[in-house]
DRENPAGU-253730 format. One record per atom (N, C-alpha, C, O): residue number from 0; x, z, y; residue in three letters; atom name. Coordinates in nm, 4 decimals, always signed. Each point is the difference from the previous one (the first is absolute). Layout:
REM DRENPAGU-253730
pos;c1;c3;c2;code;site
NUM;X;Z;Y;ALA;CA $
...
***
This chain:
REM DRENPAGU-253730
pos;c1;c3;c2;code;site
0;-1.4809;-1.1809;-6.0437;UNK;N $
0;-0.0838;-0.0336;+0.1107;UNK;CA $
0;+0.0623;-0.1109;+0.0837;UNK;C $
0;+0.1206;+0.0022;+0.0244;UNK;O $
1;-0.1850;-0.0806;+0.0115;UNK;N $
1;+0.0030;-0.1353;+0.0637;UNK;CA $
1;+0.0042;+0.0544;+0.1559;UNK;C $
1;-0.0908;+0.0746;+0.0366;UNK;O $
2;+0.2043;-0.1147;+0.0628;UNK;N $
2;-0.0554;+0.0230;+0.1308;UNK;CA $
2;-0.0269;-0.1596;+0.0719;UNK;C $
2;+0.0663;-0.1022;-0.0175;UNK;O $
3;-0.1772;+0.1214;+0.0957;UNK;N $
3;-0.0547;-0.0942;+0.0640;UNK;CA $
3;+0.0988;-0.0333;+0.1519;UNK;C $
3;+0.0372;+0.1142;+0.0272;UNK;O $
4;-0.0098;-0.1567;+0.0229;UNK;N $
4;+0.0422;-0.0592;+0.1370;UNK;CA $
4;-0.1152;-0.0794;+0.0917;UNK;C $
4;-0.0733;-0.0977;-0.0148;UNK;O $
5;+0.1004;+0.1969;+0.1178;UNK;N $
5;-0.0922;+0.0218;+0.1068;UNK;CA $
5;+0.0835;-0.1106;+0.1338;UNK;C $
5;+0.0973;+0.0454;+0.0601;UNK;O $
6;-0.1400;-0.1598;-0.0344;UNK;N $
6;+0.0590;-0.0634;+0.1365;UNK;CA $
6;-0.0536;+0.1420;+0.1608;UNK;C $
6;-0.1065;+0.0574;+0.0227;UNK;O $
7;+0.2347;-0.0540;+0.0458;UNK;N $
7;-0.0075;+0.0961;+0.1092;UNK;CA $
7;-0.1138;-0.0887;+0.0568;UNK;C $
7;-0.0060;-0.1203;-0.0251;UNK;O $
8;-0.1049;+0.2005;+0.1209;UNK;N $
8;-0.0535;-0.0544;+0.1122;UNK;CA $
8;+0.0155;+0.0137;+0.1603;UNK;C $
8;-0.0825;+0.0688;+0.0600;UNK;O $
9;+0.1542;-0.1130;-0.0115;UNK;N $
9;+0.0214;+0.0249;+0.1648;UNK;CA $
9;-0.1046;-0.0905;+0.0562;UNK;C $
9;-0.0355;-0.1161;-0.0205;UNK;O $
10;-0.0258;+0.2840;+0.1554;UNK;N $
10;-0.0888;-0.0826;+0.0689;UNK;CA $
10;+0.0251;+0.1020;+0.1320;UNK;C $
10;+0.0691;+0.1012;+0.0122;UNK;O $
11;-0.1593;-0.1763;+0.0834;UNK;N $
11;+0.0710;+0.0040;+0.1346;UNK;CA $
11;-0.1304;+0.0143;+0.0845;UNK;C $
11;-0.1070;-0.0607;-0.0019;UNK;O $
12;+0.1638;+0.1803;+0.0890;UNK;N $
12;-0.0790;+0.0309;+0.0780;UNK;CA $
12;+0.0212;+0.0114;+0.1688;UNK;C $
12;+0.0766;+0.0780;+0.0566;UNK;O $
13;-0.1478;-0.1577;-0.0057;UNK;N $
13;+0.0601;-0.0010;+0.1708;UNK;CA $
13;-0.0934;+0.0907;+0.0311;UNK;C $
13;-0.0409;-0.0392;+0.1093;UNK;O $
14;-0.0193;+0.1380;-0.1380;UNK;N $
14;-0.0399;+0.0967;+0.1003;UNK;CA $
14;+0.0573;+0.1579;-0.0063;UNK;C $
14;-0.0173;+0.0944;+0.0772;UNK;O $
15;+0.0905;-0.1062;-0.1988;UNK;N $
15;+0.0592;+0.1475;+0.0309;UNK;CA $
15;+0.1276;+0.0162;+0.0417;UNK;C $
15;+0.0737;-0.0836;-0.0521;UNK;O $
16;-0.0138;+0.1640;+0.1314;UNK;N $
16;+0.0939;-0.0134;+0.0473;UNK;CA $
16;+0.1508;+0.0902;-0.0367;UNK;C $
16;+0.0039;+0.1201;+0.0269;UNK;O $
17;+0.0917;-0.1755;-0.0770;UNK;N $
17;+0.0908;+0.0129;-0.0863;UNK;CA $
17;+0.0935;+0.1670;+0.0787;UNK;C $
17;+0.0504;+0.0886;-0.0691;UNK;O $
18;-0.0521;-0.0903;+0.1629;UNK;N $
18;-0.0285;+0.0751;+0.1120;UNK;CA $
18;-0.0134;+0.1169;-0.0534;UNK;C $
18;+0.0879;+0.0858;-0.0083;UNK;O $
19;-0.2372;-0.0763;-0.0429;UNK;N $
19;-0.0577;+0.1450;-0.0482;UNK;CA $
19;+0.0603;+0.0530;-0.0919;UNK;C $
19;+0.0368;+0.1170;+0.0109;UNK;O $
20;-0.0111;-0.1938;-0.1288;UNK;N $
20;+0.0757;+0.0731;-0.0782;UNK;CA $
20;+0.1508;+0.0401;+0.0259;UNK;C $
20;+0.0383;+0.1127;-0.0315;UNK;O $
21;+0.0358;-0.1927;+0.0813;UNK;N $
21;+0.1257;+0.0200;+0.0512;UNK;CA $
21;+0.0073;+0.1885;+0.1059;UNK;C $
21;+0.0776;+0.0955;-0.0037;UNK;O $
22;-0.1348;-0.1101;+0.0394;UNK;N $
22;-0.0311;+0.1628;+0.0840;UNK;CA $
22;-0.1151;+0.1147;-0.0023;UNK;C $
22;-0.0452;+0.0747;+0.0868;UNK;O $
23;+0.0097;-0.0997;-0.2651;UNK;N $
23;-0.0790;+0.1143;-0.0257;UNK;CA $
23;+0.0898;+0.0766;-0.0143;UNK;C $
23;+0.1179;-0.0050;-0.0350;UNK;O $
24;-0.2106;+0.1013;+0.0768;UNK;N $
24;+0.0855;+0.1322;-0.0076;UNK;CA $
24;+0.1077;+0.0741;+0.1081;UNK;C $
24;+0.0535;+0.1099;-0.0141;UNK;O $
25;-0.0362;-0.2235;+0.1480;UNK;N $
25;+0.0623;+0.0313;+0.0912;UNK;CA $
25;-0.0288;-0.0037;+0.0923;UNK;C $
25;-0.0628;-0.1002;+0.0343;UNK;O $
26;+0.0930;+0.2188;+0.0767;UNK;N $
26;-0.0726;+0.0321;+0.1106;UNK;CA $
26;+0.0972;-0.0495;+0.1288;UNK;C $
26;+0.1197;+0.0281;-0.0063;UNK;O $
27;-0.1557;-0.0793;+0.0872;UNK;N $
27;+0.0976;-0.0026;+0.1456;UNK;CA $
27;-0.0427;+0.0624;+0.1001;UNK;C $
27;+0.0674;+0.0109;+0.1024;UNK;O $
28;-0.2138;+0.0516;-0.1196;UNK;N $
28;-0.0468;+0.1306;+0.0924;UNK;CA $
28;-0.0483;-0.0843;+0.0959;UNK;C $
28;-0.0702;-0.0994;-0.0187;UNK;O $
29;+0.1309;+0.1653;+0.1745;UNK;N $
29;-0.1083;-0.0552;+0.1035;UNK;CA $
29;+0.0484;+0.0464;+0.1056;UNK;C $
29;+0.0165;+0.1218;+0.0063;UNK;O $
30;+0.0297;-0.2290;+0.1365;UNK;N $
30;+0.0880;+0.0127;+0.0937;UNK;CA $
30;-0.1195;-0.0553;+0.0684;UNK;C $
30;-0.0843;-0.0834;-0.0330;UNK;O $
31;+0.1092;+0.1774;+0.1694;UNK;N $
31;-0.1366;-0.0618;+0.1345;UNK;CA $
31;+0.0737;+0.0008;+0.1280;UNK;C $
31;+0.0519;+0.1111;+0.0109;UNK;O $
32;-0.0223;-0.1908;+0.0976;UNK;N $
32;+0.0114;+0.0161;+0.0883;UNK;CA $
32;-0.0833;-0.0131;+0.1076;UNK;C $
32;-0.0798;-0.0932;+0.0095;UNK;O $
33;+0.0989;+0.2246;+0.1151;UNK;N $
33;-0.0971;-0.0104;+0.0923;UNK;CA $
33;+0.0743;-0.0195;+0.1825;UNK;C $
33;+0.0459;+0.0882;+0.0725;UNK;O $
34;-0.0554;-0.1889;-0.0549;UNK;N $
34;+0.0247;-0.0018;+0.1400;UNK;CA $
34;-0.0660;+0.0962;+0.1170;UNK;C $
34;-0.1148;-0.0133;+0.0424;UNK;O $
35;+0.2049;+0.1080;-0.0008;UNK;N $
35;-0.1157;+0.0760;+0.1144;UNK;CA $
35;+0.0122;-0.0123;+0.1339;UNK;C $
35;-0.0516;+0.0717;+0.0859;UNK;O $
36;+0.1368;-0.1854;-0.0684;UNK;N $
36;+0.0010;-0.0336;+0.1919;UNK;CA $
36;+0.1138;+0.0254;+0.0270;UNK;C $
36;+0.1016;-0.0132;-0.0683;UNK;O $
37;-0.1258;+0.0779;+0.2428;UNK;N $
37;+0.1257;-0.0186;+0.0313;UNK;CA $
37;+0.0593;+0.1418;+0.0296;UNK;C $
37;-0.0557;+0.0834;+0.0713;UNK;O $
38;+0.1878;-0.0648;-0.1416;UNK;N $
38;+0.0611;+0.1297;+0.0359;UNK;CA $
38;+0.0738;+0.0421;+0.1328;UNK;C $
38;-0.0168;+0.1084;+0.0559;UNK;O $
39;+0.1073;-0.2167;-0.0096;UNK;N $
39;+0.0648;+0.0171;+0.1129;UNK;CA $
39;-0.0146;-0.1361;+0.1221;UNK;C $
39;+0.0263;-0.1166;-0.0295;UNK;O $
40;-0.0692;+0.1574;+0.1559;UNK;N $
40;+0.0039;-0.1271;+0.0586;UNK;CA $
40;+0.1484;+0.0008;+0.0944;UNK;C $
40;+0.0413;+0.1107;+0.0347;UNK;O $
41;+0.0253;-0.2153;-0.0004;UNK;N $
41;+0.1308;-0.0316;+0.0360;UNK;CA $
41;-0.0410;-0.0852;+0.1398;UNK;C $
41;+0.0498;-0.1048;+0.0411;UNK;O $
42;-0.1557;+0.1846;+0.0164;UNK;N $
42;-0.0126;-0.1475;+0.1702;UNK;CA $
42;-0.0774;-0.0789;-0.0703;UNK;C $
42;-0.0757;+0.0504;-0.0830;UNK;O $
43;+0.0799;-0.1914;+0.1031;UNK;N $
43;-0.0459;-0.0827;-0.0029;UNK;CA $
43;+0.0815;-0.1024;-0.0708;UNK;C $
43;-0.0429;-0.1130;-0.0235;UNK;O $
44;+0.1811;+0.1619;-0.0156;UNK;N $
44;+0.0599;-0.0323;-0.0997;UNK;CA $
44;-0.0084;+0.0287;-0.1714;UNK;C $
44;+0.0922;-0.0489;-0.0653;UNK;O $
45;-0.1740;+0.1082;+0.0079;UNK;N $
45;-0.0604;-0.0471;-0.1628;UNK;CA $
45;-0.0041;+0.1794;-0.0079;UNK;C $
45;-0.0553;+0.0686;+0.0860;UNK;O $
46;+0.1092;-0.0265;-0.1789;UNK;N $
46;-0.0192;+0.1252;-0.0657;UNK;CA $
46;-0.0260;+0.0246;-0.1144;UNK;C $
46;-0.0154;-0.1003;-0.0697;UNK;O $
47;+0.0041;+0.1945;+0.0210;UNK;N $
47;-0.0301;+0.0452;-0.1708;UNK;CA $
47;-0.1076;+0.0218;-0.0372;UNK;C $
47;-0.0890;+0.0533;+0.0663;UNK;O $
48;+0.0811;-0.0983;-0.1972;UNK;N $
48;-0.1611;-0.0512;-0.0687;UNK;CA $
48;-0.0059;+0.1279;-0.1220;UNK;C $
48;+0.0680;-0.0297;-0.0982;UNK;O $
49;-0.1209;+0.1334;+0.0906;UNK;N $
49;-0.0218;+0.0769;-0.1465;UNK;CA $
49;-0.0714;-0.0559;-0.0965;UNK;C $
49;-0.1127;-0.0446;+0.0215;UNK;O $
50;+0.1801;+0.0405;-0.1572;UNK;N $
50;-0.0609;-0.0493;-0.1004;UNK;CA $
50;+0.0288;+0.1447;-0.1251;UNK;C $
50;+0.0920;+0.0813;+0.0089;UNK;O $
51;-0.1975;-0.0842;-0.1160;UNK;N $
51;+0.0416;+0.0585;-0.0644;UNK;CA $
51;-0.0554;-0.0602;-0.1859;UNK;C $
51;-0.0958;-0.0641;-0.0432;UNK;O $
52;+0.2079;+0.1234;-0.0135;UNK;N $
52;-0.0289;-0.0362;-0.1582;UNK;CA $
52;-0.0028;+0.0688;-0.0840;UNK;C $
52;+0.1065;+0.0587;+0.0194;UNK;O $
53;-0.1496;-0.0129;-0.1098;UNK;N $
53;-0.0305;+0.0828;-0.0686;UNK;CA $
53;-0.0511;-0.0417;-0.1508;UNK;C $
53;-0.0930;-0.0793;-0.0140;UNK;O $
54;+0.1544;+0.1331;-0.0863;UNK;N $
54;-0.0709;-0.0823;-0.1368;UNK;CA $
54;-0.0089;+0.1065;-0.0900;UNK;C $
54;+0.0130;+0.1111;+0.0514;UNK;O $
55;-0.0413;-0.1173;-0.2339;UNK;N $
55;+0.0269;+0.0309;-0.0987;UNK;CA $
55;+0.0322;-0.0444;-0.1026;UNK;C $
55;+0.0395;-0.1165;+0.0051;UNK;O $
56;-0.0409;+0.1940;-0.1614;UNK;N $
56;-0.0009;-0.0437;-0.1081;UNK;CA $
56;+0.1344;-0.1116;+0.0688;UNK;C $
56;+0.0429;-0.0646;-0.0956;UNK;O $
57;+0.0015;+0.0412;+0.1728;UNK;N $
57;+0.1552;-0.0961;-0.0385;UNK;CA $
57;+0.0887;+0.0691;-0.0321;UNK;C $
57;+0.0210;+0.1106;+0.0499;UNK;O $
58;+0.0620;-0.1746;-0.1581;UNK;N $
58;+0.1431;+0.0499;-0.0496;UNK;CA $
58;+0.0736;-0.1554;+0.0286;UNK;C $
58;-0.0412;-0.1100;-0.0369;UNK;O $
59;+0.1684;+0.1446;+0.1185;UNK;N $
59;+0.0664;-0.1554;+0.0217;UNK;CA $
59;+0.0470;-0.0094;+0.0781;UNK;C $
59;-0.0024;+0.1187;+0.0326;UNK;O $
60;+0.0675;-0.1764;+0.0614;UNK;N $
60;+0.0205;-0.0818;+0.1004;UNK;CA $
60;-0.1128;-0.1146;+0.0626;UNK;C $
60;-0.0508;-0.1014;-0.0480;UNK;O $
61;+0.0406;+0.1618;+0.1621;UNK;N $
61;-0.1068;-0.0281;+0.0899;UNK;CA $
61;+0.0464;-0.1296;+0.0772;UNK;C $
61;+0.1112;+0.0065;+0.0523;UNK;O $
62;-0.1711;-0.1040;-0.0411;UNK;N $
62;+0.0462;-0.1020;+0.1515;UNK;CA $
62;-0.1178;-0.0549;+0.0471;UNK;C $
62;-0.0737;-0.0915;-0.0368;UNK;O $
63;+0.0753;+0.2005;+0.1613;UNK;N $
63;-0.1474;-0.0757;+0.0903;UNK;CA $
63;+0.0110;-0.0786;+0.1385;UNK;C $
63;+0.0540;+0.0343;+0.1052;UNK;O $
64;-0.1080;-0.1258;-0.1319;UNK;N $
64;-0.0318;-0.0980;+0.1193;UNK;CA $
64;-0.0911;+0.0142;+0.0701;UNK;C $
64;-0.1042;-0.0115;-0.0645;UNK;O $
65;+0.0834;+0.0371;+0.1983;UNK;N $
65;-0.0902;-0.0040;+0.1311;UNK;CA $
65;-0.0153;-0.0855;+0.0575;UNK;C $
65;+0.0913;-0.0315;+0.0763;UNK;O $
66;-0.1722;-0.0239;-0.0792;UNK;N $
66;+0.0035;-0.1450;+0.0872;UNK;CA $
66;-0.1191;+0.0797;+0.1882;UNK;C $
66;-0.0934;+0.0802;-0.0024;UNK;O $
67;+0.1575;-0.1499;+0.1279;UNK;N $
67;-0.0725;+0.0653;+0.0826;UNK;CA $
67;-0.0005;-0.1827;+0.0661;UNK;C $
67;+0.0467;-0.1006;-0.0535;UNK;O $
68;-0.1110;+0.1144;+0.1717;UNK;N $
68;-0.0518;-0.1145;+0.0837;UNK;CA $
68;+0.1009;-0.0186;+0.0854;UNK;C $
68;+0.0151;-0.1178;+0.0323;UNK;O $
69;+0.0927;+0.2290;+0.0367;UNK;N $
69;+0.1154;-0.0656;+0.0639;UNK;CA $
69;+0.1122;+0.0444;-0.0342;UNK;C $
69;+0.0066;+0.1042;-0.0652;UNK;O $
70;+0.1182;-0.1819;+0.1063;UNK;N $
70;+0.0969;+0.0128;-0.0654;UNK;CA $
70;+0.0858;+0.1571;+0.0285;UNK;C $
70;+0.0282;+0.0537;+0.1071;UNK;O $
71;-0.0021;-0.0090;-0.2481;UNK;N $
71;+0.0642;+0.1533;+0.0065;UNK;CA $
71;+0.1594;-0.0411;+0.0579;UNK;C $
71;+0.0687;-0.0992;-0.0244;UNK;O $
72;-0.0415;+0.2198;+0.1117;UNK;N $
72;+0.1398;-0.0213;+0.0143;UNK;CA $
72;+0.0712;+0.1174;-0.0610;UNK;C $
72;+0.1216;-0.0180;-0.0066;UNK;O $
73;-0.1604;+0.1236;-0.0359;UNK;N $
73;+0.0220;+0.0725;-0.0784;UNK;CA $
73;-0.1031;+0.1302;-0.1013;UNK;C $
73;-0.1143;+0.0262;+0.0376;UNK;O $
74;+0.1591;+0.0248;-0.1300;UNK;N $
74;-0.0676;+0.0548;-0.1116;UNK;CA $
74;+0.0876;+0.1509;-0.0734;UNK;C $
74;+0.1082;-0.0044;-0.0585;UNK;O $
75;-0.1756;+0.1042;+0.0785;UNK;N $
75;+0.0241;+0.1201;-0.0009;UNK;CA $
75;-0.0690;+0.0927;-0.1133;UNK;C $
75;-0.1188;-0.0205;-0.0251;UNK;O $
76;+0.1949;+0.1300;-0.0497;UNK;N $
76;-0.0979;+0.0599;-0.0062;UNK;CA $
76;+0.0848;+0.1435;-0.0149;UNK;C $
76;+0.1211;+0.0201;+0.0091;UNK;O $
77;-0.2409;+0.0794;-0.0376;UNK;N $
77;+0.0656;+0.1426;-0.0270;UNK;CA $
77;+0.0808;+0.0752;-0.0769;UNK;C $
77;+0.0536;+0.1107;+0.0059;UNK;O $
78;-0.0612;-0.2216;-0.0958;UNK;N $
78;+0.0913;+0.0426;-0.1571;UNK;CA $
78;+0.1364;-0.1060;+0.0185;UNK;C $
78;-0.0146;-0.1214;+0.0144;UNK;O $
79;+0.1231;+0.1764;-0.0168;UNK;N $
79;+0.1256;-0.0575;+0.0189;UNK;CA $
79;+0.0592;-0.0988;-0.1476;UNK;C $
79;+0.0888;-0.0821;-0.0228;UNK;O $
80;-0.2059;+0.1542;-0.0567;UNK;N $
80;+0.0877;-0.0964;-0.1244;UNK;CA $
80;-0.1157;-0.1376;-0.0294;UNK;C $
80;-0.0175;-0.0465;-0.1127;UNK;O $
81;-0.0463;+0.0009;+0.2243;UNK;N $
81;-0.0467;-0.0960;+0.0117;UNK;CA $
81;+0.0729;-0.1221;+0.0341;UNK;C $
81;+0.0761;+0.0160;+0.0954;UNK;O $
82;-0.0775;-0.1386;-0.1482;UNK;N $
82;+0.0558;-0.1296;+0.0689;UNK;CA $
82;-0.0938;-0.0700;+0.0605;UNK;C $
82;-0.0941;-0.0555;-0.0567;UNK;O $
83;+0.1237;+0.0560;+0.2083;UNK;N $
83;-0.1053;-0.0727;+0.0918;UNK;CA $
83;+0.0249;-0.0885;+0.0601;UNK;C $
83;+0.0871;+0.0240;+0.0836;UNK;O $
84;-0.1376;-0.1639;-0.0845;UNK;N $
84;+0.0366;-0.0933;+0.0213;UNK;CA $
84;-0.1132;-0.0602;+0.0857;UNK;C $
84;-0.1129;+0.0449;-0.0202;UNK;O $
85;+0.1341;-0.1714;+0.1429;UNK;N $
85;-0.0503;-0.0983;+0.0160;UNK;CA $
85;+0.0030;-0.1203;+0.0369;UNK;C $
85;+0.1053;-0.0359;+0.0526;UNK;O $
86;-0.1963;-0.0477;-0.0641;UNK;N $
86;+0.0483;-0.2002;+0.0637;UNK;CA $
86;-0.1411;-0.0096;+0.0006;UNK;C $
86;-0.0807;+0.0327;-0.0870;UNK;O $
87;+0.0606;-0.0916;+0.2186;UNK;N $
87;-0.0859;-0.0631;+0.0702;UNK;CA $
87;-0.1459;+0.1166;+0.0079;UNK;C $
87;-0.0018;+0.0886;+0.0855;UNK;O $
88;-0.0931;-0.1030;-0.1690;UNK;N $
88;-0.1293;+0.0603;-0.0053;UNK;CA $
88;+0.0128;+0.0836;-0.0824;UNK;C $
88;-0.1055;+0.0613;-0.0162;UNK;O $
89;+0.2173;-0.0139;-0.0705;UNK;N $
89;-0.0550;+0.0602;-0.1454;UNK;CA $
89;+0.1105;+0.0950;-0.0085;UNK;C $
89;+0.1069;-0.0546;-0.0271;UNK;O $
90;-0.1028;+0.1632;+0.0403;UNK;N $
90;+0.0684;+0.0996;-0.0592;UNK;CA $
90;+0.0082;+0.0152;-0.1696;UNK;C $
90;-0.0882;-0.0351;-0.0784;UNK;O $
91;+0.2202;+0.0979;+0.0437;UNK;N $
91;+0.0395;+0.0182;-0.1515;UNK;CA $
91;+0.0278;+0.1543;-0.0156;UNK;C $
91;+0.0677;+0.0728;+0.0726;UNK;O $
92;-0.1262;-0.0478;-0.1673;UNK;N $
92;+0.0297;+0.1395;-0.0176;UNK;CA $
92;+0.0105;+0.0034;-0.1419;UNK;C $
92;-0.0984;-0.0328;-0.0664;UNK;O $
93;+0.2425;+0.0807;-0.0100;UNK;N $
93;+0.0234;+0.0258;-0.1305;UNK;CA $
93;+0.0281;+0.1623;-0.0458;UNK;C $
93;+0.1221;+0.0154;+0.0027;UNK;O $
94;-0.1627;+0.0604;-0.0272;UNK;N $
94;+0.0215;+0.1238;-0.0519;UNK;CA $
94;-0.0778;+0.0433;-0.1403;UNK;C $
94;-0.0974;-0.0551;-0.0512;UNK;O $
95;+0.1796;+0.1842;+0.0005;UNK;N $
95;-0.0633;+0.0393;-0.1282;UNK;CA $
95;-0.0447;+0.0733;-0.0091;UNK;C $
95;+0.0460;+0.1006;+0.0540;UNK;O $
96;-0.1821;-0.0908;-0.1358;UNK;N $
96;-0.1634;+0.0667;-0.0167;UNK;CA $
96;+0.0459;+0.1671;+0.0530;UNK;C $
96;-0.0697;+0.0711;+0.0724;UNK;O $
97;+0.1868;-0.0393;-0.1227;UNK;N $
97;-0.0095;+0.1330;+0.0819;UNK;CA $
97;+0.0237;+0.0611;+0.1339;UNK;C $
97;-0.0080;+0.1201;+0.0255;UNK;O $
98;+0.0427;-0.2316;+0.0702;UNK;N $
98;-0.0079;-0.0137;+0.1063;UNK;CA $
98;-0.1007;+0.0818;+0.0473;UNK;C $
98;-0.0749;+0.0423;-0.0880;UNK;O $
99;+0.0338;+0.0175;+0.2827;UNK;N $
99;-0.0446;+0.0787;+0.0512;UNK;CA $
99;-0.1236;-0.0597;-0.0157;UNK;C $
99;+0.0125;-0.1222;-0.0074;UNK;O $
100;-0.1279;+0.1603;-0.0008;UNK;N $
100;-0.1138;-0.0415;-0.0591;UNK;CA $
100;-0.1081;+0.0993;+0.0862;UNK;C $
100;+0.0364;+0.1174;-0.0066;UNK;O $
101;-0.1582;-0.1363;+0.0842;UNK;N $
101;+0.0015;-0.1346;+0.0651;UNK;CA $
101;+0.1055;-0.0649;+0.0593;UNK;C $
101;+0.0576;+0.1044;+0.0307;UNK;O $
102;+0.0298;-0.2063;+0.0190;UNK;N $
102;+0.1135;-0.0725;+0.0453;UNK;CA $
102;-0.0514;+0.0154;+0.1780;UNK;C $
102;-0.1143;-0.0377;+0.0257;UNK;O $
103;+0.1948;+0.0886;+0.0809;UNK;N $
103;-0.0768;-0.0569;+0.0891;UNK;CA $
103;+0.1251;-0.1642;+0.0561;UNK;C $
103;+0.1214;-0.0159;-0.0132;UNK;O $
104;-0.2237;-0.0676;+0.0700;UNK;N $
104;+0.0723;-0.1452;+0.0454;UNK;CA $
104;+0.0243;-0.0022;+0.1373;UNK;C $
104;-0.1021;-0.0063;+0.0685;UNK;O $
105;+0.1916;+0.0091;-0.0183;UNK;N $
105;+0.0140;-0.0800;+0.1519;UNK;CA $
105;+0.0291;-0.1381;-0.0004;UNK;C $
105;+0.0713;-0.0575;-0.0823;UNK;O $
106;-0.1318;+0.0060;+0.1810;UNK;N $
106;+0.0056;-0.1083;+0.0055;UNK;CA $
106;+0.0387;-0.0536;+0.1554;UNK;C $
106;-0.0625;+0.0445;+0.0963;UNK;O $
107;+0.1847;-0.1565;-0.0771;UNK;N $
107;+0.0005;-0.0086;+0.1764;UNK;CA $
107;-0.0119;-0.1176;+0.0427;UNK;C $
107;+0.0234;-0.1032;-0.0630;UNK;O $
108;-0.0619;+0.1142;+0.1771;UNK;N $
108;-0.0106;-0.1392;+0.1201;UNK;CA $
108;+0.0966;+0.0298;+0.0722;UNK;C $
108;+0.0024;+0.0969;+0.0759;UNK;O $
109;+0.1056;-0.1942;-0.0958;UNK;N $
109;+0.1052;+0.0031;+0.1556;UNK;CA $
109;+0.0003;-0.1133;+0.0976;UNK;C $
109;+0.0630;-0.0097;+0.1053;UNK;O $
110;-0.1513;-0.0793;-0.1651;UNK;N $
110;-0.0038;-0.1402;+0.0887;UNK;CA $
110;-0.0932;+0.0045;+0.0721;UNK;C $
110;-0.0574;-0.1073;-0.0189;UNK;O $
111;-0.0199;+0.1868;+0.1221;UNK;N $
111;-0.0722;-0.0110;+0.0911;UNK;CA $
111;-0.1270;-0.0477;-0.0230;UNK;C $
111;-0.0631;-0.0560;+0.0896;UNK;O $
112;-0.0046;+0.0811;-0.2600;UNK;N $
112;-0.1273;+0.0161;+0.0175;UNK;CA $
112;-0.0693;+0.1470;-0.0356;UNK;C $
112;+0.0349;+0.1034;-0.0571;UNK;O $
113;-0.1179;-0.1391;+0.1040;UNK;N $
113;-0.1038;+0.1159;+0.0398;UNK;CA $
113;-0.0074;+0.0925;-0.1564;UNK;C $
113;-0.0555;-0.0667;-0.0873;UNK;O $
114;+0.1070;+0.2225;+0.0349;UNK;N $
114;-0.0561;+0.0442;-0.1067;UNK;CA $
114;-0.0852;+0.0029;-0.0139;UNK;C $
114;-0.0222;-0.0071;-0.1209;UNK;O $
115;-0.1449;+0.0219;+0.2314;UNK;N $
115;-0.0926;-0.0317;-0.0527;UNK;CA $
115;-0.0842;-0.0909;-0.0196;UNK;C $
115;-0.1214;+0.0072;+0.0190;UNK;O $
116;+0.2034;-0.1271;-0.0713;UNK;N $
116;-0.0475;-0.0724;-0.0666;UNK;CA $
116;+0.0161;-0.0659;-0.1383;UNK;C $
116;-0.0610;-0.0846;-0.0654;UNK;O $
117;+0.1851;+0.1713;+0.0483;UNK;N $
117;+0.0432;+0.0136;-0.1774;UNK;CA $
117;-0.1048;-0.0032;-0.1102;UNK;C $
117;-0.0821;+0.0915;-0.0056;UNK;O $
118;+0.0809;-0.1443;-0.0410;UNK;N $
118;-0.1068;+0.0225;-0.1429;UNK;CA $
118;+0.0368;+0.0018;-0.0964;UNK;C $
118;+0.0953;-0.0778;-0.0002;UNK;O $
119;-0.1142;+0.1402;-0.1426;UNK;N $
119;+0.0345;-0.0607;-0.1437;UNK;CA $
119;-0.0626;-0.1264;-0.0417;UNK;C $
119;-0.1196;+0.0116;+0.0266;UNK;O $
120;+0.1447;-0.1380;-0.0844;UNK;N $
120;-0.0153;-0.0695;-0.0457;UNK;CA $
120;-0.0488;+0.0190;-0.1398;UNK;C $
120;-0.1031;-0.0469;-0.0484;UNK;O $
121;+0.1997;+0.1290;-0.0143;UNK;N $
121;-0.0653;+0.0547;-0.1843;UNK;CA $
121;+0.1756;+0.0202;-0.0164;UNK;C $
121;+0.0915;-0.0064;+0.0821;UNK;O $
122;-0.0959;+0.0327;-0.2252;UNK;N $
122;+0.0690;+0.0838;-0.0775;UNK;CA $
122;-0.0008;-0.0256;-0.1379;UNK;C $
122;-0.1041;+0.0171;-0.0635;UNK;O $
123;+0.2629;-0.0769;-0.0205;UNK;N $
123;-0.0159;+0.0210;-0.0858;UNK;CA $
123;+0.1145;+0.0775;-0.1168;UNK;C $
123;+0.0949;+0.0185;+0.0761;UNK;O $
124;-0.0596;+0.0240;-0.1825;UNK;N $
124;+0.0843;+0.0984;-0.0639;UNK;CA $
124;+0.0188;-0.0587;-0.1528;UNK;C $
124;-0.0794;-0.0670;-0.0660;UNK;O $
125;+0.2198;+0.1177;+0.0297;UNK;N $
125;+0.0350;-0.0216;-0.1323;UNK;CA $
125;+0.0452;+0.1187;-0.0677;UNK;C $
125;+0.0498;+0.1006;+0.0505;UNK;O $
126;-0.0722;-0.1237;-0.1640;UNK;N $
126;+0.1010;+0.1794;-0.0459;UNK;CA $
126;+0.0759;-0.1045;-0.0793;UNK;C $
126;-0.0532;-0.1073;-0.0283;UNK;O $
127;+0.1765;+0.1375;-0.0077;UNK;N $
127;+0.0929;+0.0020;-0.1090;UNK;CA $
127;+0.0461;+0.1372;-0.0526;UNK;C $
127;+0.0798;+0.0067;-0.0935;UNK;O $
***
């Protein structure tokens, strides 16, 4: 028997996204954060902002970013094996999926603006 030789054909597609296949089959679940105002007022000098987070289906190491409208001077929360960090508008929060779940957030004003006028800006998260 004779075998024939077949030239390969490559062809190319810009609408599917390489993306999909790379992470079938893998889940990163689903992290929400909810800003609920203000927890503590300090005078007329700033005070503490409650936030809370809460997710599933994550397995990993968590790092979530808060972005709010004025600048944090500090970032808290209830679970001690949290790393809480901040600079300027945006708090950092790195901990792992088995962390206290819902998470609760403090959040502070020490520079003499008003806590109620804190807002969240949005929110975003990575798992590794």
């Amino acid at each position: 028997m004779m075998k024939i030789y077949k030239k390969p054909v490559i062809s190319i597609d810009n609408e599917i996204s390489e993306g999909v296949y790379a992470a079938s089959g893998a889940s990163k679940g689903t992290l929400d954060v909810t800003y609920h105002g203000v927890w503590d007022r300090w005078g007329t000098n700033g005070g503490k902002g409650l936030a809370m987070a809460n997710w599933s289906n994550i397995d990993g190491t968590i790092t979530l970013v808060i972005n709010f409208n004025d600048k944090i001077d500090q970032v808290e929360t209830t679970d001690a094996s949290v790393n809480a960090t901040c600079s300027g508008q945006t708090a950092t929060l790195t901990f792992a999926s088995t962390a206290e779940n819902p998470l609760t957030i403090g959040v502070h004003l020490n520079h003499g603006t008003s806590i109620d006028n804190l807002k969240m800006t949005g929110f975003t998260y990575s798992v590794v």
